[in-house]
C-alpha positions as CSV (number, residue, x, y, z in Angstrom):
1,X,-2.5,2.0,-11.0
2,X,-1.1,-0.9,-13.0
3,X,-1.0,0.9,-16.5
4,X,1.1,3.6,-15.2
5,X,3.3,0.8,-12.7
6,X,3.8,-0.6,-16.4
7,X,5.4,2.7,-17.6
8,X,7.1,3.9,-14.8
9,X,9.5,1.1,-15.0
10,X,10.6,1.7,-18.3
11,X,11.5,5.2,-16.6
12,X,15.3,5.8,-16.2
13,X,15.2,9.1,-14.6
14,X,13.7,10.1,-10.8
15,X,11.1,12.6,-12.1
16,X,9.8,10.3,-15.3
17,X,9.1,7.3,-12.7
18,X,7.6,9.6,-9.6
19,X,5.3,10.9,-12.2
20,X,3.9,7.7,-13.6
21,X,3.2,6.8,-10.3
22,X,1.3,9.7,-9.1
23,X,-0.5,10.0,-12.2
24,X,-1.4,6.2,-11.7
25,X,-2.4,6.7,-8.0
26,X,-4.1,10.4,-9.0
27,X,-6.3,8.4,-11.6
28,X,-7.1,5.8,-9.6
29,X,-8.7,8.3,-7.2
30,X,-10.5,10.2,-10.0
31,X,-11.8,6.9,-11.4
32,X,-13.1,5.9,-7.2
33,X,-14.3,9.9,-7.3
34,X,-16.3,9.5,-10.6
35,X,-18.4,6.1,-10.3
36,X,-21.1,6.6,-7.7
37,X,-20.9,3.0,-6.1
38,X,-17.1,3.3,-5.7
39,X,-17.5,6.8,-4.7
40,X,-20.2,5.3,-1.9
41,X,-17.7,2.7,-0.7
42,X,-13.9,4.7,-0.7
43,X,-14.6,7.9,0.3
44,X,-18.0,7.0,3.1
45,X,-16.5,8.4,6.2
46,X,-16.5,6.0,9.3
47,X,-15.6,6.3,13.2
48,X,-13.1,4.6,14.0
49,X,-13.8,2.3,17.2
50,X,-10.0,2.0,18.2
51,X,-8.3,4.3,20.5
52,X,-5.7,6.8,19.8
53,X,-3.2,4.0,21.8
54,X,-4.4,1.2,20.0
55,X,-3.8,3.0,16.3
56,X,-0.4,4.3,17.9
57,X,0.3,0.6,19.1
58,X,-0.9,-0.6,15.2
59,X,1.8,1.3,13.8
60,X,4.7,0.4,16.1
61,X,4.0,-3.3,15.6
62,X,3.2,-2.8,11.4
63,X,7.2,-0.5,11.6
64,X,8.8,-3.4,13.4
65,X,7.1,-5.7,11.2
66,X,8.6,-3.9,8.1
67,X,11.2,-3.5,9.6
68,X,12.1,-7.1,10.4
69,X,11.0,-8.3,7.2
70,X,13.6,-6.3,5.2
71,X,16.8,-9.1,5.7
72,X,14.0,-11.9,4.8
73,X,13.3,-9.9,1.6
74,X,16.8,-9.4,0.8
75,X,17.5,-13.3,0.8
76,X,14.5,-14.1,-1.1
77,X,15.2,-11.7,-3.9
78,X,18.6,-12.4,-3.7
79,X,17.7,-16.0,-4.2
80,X,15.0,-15.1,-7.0
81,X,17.2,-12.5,-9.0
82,X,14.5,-12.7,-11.7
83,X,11.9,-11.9,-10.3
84,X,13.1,-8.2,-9.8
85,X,11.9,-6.6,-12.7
86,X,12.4,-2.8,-11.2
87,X,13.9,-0.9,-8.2
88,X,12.6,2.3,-7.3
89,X,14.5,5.3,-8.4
90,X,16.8,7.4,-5.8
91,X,15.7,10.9,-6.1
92,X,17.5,13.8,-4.4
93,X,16.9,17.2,-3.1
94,X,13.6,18.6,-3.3
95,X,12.2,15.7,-5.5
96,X,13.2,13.1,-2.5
97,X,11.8,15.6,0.0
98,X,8.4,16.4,-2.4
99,X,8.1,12.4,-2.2
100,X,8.7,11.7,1.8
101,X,6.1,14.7,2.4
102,X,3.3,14.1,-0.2
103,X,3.9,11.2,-2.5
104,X,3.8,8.8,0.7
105,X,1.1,10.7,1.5
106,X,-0.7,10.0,-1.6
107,X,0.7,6.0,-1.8
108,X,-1.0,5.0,1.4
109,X,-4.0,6.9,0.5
110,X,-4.7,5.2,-3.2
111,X,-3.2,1.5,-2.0
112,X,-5.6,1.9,1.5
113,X,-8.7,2.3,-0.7
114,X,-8.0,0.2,-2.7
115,X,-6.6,-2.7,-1.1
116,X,-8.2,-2.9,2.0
117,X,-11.7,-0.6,2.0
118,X,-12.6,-1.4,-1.9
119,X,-11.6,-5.0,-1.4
120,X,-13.1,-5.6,1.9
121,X,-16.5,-4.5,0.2
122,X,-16.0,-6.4,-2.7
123,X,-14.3,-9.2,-0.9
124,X,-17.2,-9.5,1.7
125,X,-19.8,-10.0,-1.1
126,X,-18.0,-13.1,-2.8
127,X,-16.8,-14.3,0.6
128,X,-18.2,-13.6,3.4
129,X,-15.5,-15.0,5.7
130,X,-13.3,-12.4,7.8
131,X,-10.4,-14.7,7.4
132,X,-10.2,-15.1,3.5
133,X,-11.2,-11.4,3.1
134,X,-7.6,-11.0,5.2
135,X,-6.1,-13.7,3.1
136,X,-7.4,-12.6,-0.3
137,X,-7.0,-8.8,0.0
138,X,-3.5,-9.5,1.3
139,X,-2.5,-11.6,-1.6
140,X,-3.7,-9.1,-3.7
141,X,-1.8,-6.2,-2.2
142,X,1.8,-8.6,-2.1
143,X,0.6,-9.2,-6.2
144,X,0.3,-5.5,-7.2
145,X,4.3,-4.8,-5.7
146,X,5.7,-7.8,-7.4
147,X,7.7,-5.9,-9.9
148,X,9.8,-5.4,-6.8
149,X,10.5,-9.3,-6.8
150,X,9.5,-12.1,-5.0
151,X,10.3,-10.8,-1.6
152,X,8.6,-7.7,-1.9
153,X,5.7,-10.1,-2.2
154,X,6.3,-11.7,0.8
155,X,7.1,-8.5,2.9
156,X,3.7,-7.2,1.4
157,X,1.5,-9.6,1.5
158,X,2.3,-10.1,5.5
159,X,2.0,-6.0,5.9
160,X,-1.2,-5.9,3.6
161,X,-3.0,-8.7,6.0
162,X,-1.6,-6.6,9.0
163,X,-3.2,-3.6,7.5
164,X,-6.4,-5.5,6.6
165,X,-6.7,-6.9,10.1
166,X,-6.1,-3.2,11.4
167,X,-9.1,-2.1,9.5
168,X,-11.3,-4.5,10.5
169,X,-11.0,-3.7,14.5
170,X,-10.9,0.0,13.5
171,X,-13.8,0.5,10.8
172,X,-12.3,3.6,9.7
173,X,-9.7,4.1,7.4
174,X,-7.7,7.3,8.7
175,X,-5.5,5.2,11.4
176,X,-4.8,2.7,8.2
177,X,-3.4,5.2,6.1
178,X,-1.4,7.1,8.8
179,X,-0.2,3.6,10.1
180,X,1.0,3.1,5.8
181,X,2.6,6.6,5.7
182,X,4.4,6.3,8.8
183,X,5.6,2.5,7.8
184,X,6.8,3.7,4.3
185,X,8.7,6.8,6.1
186,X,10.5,4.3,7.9
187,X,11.2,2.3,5.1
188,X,12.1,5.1,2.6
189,X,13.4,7.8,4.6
């Protein structure tokens, strides 16, 4: 998913950078898909042990969260110019309509097994601790969307230890990536 971040900024056009990224976030899958222990940890299937209130009162709080962090974000990036090495392209038509429907689909997918169920596993082994498995995982997540600058760190870091924190009182990773698309919906659409 990095390699192809790498290319898809030096993408000008809509199509050239939604590509890069799929094809980033399609591999990644594959590679989770094609090694058995990664396989064993992404795609295991758990019950979730929240209630269908509690995952709709997860999303509400992570979409005002997002939501709230946006102005915070602004100053920060505004106050760190450089640290903006990219902005995401604005497609129109059916591209931007392909992209709301599936590629936000497919981003909280690839970033919720990797960021929270593939790091919980790995994070539990070297840490142990629930709180620096939140803390770790989190900082992680606000890392791998720095090219959007220094406050799309902060806004992502806060989200991913929101999201980790939802996964560890649900188990189960379909309300996290419902909670991701519906947050990214509100932030994109």
């Amino acid at each position: 998913m990095i390699a192809s971040q790498l290319v898809r900024l030096q993408q000008h056009a809509a199509l050239g950078w939604i590509a890069w990224d799929y094809a980033g976030r399609l591999g990644a899958l594959a590679v989770m898909a094609a090694i058995p222990s990664a396989r064993m940890v992404a795609f295991t299937s758990q019950r979730t042990r929240i209630s269908h209130l509690e995952t709709m009162l997860w999303i509400v709080g992570l979409s005002l969260l997002e939501r709230l962090s946006q102005a915070p974000r602004i100053v920060i990036n505004a106050a760190f110019p450089g640290t903006v090495v990219g902005r995401y392209p604005q497609p129109g038509g059916w591209l931007y309509l392909f992209d709301l429907a599936l590629g936000l689909g497919l981003v909280a997918v690839s970033e919720e097994l990797v960021f929270r169920r593939c790091a919980a596993d790995v994070l539990r082994l070297w840490l142990g601790n629930r709180v620096l498995i939140v803390l770790v995982s989190s900082l992680l997540f606000g890392g791998y969307h720095r090219w959007a600058g220094l406050g799309n760190v902060v806004m992502a870091t806060i989200l991913g230890a929101g999201f980790m924190l939802m996964l560890q009182r649900s188990v189960a990773l379909w309300p996290l990536v419902l909670a991701h698309d519906v947050v990214d919906l509100i932030a994109f659409a």
